[in-house]
TIBALUM-790886 format. One record per residue: residue in one letter; z, y, x of N, C-alpha, C, CB in turn. Coordinates in steps of 0.02 Angstrom, whole numbers, plus 32768, in hexadecimal, padded with zeros to 4 digits. Atoms other than C-alpha are relative to their C-alpha. Glycine has a CB too. Layout:
N
AZYXZYXZYXZYX;...
! end
This chain:
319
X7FDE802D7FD1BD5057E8D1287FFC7FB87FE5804B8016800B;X7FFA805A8028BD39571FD11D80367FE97FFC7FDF7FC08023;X7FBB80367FE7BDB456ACD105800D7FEA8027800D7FD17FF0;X7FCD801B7FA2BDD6566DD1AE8028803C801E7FBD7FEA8054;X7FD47FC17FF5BDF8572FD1E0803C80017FD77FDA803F7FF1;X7FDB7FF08025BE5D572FD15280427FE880097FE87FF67FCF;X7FC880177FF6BECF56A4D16F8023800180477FF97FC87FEB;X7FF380077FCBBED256CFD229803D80417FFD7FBE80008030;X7FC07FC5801ABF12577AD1FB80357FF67FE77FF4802B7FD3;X7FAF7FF38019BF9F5750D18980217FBB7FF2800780317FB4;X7FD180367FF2BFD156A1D1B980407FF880347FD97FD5800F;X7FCF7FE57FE3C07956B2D20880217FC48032802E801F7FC9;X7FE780387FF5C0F2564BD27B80287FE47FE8800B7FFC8024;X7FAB800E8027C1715645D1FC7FD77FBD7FC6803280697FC0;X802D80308020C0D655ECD18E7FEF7FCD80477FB3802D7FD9;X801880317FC3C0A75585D22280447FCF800F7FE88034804F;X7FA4801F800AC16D553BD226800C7FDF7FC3804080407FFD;X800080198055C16F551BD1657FDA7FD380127FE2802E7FBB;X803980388013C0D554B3D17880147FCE802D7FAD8015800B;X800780347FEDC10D544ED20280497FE47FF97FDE8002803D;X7FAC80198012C1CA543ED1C17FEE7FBC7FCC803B804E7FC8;X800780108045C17A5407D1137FDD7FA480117FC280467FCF;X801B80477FDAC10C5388D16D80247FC1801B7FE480138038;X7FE280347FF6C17D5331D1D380397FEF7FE280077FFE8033;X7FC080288026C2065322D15A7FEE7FE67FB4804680387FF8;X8017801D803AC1995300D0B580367FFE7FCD7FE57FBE800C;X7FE97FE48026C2105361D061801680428000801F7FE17FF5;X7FFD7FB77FE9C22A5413D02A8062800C80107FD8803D7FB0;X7FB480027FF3C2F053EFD03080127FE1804E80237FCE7FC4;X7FFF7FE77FBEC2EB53C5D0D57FDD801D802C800A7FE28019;X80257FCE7FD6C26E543FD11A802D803F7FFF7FB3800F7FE3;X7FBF7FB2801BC2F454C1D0C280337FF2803F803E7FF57F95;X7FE2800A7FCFC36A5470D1397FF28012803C80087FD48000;X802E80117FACC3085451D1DA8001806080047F867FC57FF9;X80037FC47FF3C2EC5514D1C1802780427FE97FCE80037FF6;X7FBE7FDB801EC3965551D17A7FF780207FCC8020802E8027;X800F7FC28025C34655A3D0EB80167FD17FA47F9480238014;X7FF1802D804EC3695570D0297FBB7FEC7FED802780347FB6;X802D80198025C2F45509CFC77FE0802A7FE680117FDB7FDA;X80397FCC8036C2B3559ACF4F7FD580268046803980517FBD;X804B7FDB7FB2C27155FED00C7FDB7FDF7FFC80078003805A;X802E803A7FE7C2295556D0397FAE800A7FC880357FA57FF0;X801C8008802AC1CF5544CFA67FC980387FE9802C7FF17FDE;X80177FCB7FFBC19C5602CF937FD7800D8036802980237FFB;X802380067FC6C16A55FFD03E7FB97FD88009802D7FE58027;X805080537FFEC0E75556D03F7FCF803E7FBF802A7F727FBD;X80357FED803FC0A555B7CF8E7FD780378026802880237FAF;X80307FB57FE1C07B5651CFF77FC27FDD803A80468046803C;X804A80287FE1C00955D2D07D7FD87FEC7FE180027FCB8020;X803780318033BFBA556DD0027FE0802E7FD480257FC37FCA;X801D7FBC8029BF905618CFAC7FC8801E8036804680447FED;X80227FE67FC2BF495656D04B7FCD7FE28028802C800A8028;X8030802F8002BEED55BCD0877FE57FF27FD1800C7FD48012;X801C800A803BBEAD5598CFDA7FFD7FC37FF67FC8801B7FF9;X80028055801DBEE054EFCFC180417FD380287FA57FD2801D;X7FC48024800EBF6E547ACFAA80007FD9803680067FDC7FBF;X7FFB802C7FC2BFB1543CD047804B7FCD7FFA800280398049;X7FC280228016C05453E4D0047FE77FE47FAB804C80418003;X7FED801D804AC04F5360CF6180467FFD7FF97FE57FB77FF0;X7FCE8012801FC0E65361CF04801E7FC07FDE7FFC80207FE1;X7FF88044801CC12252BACED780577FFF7FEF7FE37FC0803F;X7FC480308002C1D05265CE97801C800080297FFC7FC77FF9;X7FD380107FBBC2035235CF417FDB802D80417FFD7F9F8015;X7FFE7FD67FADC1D952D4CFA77FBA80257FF67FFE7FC18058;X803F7FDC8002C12D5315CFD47FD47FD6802C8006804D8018;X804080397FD8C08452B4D0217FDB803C801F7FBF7FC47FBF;X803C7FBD7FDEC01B532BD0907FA87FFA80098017800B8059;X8042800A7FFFBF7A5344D05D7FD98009803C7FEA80227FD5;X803380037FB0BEDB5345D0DB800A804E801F7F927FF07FEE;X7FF47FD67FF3BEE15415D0DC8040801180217FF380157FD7;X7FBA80017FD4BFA35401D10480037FDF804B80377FD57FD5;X7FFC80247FCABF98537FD18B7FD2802C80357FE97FB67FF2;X80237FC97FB5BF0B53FAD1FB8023802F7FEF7FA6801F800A;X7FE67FBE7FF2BF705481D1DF80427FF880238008802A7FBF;X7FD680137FDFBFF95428D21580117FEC805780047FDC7FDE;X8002802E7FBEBFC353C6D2A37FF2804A80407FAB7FB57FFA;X80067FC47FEDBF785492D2E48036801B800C7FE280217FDD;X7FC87FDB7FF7C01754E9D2C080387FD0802A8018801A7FB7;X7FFA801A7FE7C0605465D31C8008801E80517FDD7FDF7FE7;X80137FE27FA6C0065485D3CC8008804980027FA57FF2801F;X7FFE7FBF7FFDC00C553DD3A9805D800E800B7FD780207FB6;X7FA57FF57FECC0DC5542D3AA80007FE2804180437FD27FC8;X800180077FBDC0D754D0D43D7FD7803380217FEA7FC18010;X800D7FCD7FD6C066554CD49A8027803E7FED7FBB800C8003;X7FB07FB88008C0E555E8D45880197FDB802C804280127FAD;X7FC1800F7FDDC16C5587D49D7FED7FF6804680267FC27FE3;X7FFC800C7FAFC11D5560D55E7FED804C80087FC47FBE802A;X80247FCD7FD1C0DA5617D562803D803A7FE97F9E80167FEA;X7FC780097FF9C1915641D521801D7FE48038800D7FE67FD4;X7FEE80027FCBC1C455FBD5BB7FF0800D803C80087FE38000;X80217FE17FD6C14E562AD6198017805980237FC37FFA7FDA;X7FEF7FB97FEEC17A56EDD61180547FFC80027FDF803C7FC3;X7FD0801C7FF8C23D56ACD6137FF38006805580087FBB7FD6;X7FE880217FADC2175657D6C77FCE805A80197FC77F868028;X7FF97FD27FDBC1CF5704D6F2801B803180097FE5800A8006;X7FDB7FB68021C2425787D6B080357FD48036801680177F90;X7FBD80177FD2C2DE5712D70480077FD5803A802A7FE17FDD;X7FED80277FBCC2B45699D7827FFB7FD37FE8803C80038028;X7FEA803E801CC2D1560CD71A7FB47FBB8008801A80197FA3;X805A801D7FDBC24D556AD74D7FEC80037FBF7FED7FA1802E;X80198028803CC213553FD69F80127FBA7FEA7FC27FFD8007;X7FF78045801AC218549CD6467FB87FE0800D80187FFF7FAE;X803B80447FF3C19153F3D65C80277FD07FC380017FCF8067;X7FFD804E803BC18E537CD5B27FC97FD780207FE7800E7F9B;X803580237FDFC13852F2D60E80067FB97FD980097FFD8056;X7FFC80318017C113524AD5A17FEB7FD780447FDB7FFD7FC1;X801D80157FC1C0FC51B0D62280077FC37FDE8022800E804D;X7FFA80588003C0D550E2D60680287FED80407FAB7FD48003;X7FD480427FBEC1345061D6617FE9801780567FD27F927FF1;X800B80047FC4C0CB506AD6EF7FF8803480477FD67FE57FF4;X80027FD37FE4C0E3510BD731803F801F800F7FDA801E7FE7;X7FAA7FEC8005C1B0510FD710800A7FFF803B80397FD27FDB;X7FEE80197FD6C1D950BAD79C7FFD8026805C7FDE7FC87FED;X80147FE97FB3C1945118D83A7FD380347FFC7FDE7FC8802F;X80217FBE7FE2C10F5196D8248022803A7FD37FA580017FF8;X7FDA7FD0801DC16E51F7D78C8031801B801C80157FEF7FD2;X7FBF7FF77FCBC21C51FED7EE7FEC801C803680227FC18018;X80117FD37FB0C1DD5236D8997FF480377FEB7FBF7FED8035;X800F7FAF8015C17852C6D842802B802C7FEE7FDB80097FCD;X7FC67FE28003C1FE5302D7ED80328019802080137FEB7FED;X7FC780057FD2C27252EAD8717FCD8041804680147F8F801D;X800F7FD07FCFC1F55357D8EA7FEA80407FDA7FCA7FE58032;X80237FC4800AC1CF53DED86D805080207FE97FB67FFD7FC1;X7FC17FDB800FC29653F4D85280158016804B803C7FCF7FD5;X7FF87FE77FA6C2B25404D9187FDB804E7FF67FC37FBE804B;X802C7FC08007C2235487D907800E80457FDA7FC87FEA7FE1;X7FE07FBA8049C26354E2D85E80257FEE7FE67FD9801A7FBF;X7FBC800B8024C30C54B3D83780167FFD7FC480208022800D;X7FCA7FE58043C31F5516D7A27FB97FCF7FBF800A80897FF5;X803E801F8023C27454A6D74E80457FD77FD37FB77FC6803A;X7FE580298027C2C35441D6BA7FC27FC77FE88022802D7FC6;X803180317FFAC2755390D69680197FFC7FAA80097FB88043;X7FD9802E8044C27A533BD5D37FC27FBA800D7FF980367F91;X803180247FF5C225528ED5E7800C7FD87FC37FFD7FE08042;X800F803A802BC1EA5212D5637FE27FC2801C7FD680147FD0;X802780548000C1D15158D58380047FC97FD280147FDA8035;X802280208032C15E510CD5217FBD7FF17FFB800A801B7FD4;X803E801A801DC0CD50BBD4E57FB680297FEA80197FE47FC6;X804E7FC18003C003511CD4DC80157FFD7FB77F917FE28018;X7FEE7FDE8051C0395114D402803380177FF37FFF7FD97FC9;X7FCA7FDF7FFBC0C25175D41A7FE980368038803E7FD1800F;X80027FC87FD0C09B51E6D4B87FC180277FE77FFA7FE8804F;X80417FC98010BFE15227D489800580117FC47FB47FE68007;X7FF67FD98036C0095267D3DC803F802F7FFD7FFE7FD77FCC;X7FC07FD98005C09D52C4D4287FE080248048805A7FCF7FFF;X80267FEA7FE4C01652F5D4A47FD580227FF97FF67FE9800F;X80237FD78027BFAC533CD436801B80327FDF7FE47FE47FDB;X7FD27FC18034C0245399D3CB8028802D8024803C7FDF7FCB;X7FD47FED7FD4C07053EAD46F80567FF47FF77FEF80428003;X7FAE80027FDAC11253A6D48380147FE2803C80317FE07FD9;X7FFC800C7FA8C0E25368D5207FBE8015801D800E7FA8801A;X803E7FE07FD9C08153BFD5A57FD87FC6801F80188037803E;X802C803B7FD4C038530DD5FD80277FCA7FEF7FFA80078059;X7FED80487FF3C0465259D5FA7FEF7FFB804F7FD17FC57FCE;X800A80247FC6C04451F1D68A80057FBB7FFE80268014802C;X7FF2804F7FF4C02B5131D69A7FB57FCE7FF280467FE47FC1;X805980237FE7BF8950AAD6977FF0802A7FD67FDB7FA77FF3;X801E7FE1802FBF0050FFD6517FCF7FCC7FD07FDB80388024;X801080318010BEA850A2D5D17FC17FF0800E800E7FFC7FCF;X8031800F7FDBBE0E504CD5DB7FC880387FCC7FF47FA58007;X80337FBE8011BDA250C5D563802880387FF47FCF7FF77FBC;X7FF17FD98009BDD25158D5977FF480507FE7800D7FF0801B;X80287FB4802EBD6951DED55A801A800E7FB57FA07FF17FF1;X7FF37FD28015BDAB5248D4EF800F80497FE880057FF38004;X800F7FBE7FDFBD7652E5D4BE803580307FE67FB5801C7FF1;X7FAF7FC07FEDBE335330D4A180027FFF8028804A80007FF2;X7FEB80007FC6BE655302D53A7FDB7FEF8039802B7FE17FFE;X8027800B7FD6BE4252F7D5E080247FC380347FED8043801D;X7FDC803F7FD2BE7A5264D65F7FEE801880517FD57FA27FEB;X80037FFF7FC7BE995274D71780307FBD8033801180468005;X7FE7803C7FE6BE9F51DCD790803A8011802E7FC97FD78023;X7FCF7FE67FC4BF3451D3D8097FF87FC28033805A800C7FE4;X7FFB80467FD9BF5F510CD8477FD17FD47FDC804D7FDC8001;X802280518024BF14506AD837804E7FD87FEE7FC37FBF804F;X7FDD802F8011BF864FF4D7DE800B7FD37FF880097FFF7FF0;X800F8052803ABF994F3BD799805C7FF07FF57FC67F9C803F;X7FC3801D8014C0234ECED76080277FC4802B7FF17FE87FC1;X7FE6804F7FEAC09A4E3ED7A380147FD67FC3804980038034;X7FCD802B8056C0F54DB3D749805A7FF780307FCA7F767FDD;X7FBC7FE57FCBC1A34DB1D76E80337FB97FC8802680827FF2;X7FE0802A8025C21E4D23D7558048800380267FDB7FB97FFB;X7FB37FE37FEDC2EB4D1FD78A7FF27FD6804B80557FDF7FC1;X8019801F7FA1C3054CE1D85280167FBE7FD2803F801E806A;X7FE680448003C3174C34D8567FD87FD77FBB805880077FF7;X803D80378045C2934C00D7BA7FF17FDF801B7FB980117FD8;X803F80237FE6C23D4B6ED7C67FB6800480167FFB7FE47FE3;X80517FFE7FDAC1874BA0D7E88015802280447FBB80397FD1;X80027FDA7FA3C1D44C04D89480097FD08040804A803B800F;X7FFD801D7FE5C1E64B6ED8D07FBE7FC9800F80327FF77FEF;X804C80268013C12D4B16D8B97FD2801C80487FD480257FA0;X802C7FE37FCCC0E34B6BD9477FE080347FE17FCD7FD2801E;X80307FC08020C0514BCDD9007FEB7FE97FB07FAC800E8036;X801580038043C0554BCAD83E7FAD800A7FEA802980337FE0;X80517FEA803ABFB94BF2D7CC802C80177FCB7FBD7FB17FDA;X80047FE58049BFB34C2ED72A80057FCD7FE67FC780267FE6;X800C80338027BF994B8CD6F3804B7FEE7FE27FDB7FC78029;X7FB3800C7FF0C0504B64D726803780187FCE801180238041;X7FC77FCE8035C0AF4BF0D6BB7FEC7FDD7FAC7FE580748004;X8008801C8042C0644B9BD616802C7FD97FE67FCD7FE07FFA;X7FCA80328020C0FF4B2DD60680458029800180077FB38030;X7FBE7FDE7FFAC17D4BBAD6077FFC80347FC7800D8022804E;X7FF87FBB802BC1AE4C51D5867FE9803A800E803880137FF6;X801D7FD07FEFC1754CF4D596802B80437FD77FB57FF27FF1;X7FE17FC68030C1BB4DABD56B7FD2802D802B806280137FFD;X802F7FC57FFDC12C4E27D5647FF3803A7FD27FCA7FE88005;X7FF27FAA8022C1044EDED5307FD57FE47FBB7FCF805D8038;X80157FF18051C0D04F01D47D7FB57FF38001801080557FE2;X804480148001C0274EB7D4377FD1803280067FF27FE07FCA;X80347FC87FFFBFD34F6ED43A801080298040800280317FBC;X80087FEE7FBCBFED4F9CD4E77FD97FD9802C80378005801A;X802C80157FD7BF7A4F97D579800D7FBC801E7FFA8030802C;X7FEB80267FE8BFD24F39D5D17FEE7FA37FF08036801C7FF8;X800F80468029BFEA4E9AD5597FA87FE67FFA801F80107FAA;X803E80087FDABF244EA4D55A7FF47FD8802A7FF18029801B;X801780157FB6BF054E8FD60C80277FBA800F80178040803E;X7FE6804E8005BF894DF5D6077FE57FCC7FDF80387FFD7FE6;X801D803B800FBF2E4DA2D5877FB17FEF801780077FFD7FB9;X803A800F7FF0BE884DC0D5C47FEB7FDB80467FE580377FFA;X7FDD803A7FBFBED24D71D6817FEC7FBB7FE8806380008009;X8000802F8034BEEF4CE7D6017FAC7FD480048011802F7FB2;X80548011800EBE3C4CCFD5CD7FDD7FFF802E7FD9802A7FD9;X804380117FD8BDE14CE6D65580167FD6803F7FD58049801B;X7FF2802E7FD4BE4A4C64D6B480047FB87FCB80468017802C;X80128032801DBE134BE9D62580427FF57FDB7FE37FCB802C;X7FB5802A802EBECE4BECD5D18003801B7FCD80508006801A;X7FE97FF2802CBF034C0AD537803380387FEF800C7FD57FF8;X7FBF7FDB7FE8BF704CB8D53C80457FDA7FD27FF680607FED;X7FCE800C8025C02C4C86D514801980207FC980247FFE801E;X7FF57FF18030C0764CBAD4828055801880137FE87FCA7FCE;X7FD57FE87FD3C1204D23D4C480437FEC7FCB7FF18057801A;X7FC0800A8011C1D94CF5D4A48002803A7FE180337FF18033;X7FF37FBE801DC1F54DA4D49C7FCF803C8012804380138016;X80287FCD800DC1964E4CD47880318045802B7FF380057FA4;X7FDC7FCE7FD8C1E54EE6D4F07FE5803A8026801E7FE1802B;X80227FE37FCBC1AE4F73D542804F802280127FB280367FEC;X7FBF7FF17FE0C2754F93D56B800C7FF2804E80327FDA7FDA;X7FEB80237FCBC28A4F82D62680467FE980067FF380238033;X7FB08002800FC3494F68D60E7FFF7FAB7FE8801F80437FB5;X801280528016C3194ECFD5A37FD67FDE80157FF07FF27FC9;X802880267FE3C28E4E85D608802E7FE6803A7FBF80238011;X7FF980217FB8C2F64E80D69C803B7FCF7FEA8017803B8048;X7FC780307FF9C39A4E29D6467FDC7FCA7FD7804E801A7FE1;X802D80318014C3264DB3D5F07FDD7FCA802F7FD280237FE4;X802E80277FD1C2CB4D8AD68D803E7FD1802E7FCA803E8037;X7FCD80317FDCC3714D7DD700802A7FD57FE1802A80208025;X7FDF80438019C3D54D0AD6757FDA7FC57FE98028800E7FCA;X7FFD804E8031C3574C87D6337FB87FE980437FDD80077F7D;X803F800F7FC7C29F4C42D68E7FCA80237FE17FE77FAB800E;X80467FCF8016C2324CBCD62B7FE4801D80228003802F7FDA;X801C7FBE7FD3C1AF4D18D66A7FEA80257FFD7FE580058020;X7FFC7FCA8022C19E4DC4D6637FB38024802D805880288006;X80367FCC7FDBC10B4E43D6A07FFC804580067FC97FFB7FE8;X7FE37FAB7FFCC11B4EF4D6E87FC4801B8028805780118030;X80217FEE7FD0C0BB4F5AD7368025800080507FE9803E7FE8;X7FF480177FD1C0BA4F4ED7F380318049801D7FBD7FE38023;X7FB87FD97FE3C1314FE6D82780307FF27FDB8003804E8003;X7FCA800D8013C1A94FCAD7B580207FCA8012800080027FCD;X7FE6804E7FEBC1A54EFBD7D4801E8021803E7FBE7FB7800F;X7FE780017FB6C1BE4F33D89C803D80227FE67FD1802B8041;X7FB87FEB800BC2464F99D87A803B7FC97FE57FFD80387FCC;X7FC28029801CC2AE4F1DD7F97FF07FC680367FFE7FE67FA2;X800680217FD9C26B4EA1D88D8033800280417FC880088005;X7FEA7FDA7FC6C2BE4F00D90A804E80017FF07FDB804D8008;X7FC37FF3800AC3634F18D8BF801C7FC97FE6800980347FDE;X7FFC80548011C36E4E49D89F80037FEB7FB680457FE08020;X801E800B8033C35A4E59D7F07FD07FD17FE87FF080287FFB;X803780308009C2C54DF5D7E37FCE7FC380337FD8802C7FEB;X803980147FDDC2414DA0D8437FB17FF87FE980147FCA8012;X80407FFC8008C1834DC3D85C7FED7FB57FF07FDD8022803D;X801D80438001C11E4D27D8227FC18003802B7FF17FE77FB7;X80457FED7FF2C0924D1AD8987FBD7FE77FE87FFC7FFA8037;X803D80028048C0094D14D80E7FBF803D8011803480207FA3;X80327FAC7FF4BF6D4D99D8337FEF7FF37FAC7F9C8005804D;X800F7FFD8037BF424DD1D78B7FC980367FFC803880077FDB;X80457FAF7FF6BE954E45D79F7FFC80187FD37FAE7FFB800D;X800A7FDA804EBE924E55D6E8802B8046800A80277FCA7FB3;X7FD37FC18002BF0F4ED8D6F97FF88033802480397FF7800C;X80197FC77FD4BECD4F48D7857FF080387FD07FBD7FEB802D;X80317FC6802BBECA4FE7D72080118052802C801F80067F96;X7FD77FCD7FE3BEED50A2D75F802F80207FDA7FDD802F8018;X7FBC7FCB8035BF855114D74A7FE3803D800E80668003801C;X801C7FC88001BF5B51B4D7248024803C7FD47FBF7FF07FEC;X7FD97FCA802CBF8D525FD6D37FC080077FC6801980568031;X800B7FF78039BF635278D61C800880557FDB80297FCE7FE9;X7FF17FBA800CBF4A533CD5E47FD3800B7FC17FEF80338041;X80237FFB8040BF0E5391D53B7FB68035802B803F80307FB4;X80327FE97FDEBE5053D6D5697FFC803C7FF57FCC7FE57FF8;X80007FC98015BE445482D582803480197FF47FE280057FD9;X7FBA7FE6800CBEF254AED568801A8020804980357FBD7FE5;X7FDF7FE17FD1BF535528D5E480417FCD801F801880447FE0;X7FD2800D7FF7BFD954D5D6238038803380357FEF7FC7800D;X7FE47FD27FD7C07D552ED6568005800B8043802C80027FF4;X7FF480077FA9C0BD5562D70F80227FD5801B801D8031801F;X7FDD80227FD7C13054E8D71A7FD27FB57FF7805480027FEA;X803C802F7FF5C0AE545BD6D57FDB7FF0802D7FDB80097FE6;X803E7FFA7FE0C030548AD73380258000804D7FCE804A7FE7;X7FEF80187FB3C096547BD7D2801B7FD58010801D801E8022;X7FFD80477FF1C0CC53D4D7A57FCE7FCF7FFE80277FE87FE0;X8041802F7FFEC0295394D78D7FEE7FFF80547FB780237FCA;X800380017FB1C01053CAD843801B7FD58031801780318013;X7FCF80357FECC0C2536CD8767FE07FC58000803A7FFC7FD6;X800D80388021C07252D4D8207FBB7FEC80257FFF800C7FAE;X803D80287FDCBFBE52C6D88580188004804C7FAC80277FF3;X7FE980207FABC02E52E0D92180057FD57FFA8036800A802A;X7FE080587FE7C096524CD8FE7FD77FCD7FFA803D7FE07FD5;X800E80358013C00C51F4D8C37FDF7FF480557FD37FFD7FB4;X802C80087FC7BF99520DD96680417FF880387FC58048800B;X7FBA802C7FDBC06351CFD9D47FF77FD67FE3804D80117FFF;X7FF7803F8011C0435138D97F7FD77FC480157FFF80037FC6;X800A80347FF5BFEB50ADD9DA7FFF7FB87FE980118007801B;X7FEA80377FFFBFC85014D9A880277FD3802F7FDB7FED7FF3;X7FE0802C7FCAC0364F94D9E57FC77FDC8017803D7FCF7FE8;X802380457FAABFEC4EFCDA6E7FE37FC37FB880727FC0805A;X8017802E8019BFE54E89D9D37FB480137FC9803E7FE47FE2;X80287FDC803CBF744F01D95E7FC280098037802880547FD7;X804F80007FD3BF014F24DA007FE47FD27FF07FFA7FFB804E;X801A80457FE3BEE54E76DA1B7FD17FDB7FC2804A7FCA8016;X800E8003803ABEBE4E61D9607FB3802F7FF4804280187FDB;X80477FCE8027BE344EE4D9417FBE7FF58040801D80767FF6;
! end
């Protein structure tokens, strides 16, 4: 028998738990914790993997433990392998009792606002008993919690190279951005601004490694300006909008969300076209992966609402 049989045979889930306790706490005193067991198990335990794989997947150091290269793939594996237990754990759950299942769905900004919510909202009409957990956040935070299954899909722009051969990408909307300043700013009163115009005012925009920020500065450039340099750094909607309605900063959202905080007098649209930003929203899935029953029938929810979504009169007129 080779070694791959070998470790397939008598690698366990109780070893598959150790390794990813040990990992994310980079210590064996709190992996003992995280998994109620005393330090000497812990310890006994890891010796029996690293015996079995044939090589040291934990350094020992002073302040804890460093995870070698053998630790980290065994980690990042045992990982997606508990997440799939746990959806196919619920899986035979939602068929033994009725119960809908659960959806971990990561989502960017630009998908909070209107196509996430509806879906949800028509796949709980549909299946009541479905449970939602959502994360909002940022593509360096959502796709490595995408990969490791703790979420079945993202949703929000997709980026611009998207090939990737973990995952797979599926388009839904077209998107772009506004600029958004409080009612009653001075440029709403100019008639028809430019870009040029906003160069004498503050700015509070998303974080320098999001798409987004991108497509704003590249607006920038290819309208001959200089991108601004931002008051403040945010991808908080909470703080963009009391930022925007107390001072003359100006903020940038994507365009469902702007309409919405538009809509509820919160803000005001700047009318600015910004093409740089035209990107799509789309669903984000690991390639080749099953996804559960209740997943897989919100991904469904999710190309309804997207195909109910129309551009508005100003986005026709635009493209």
């Amino acid at each position: 028998m080779d070694i791959a049989s070998q470790i397939a045979q008598r690698l366990t889930f109780r070893h598959l738990r150790l390794v990813v306790a040990v990992d994310r706490g980079h210590s064996l005193v709190r992996a003992a914790q995280a998994l109620n067991m005393s330090q000497s198990a812990v310890t006994k335990a890891l010796q029996e993997v690293e015996s079995l794989v044939g090589a040291e997947l934990f350094t020992r150091t002073n302040r804890g433990v460093v995870t070698a290269p053998m630790g980290a793939a065994l980690a990042e594996n045992a990982r997606l392998l508990l997440a799939q237990l746990g959806r196919t754990a619920h899986d035979l759950a939602d068929l033994r009792d009725g119960s809908g299942g659960r959806v971990a769905v990561g989502t960017l900004l630009a998908a909070s606002a209107d196509v996430l919510p509806r879906a949800i909202a028509t796949l709980h009409r549909e299946r009541p008993g479905v449970s939602f957990r959502v994360l909002e956040a940022t593509d360096d935070v959502l796709l490595p919690a995408l990969r490791s299954g703790e979420l079945d899909l993202t949703i929000g722009r997709l980026p611009e190279f998207r090939e990737r051969a973990d995952l797979s990408q599926e388009y839904l909307i077209d998107d772009h951005a506004c600029l958004l300043v409080r009612p009653g700013h001075p440029l709403l009163g100019t008639g028809a601004p430019t870009l040029a115009d906003t160069t004498g005012y503050g700015w509070v925009l998303p974080h320098e490694q999001t798409l987004l920020r991108h497509q704003f500065q590249r607006a920038f450039s290819d309208a001959g300006l200089a991108p601004p340099r931002p008051v403040v750094e945010s991808v908080s909607l909470l703080t963009v909008r009391a930022l925007i309605e107390d001072t003359d900063l100006i903020g940038i959202l994507p365009v469902q969300v702007a309409r919405t905080e538009a809509a509820a007098g919160h803000v005001a649209i700047l009318p600015v076209d910004l093409p740089a930003t035209r990107r799509p929203i789309g669903i984000t899935m690991r390639r080749g992966d099953r996804l559960s029953a209740a997943a897989a029938l919100f991904v469904d929810c999710l190309r309804r609402t997207a195909a109910t979504l129309a551009p508005a009169p100003e986005d026709a007129q635009r493209q």
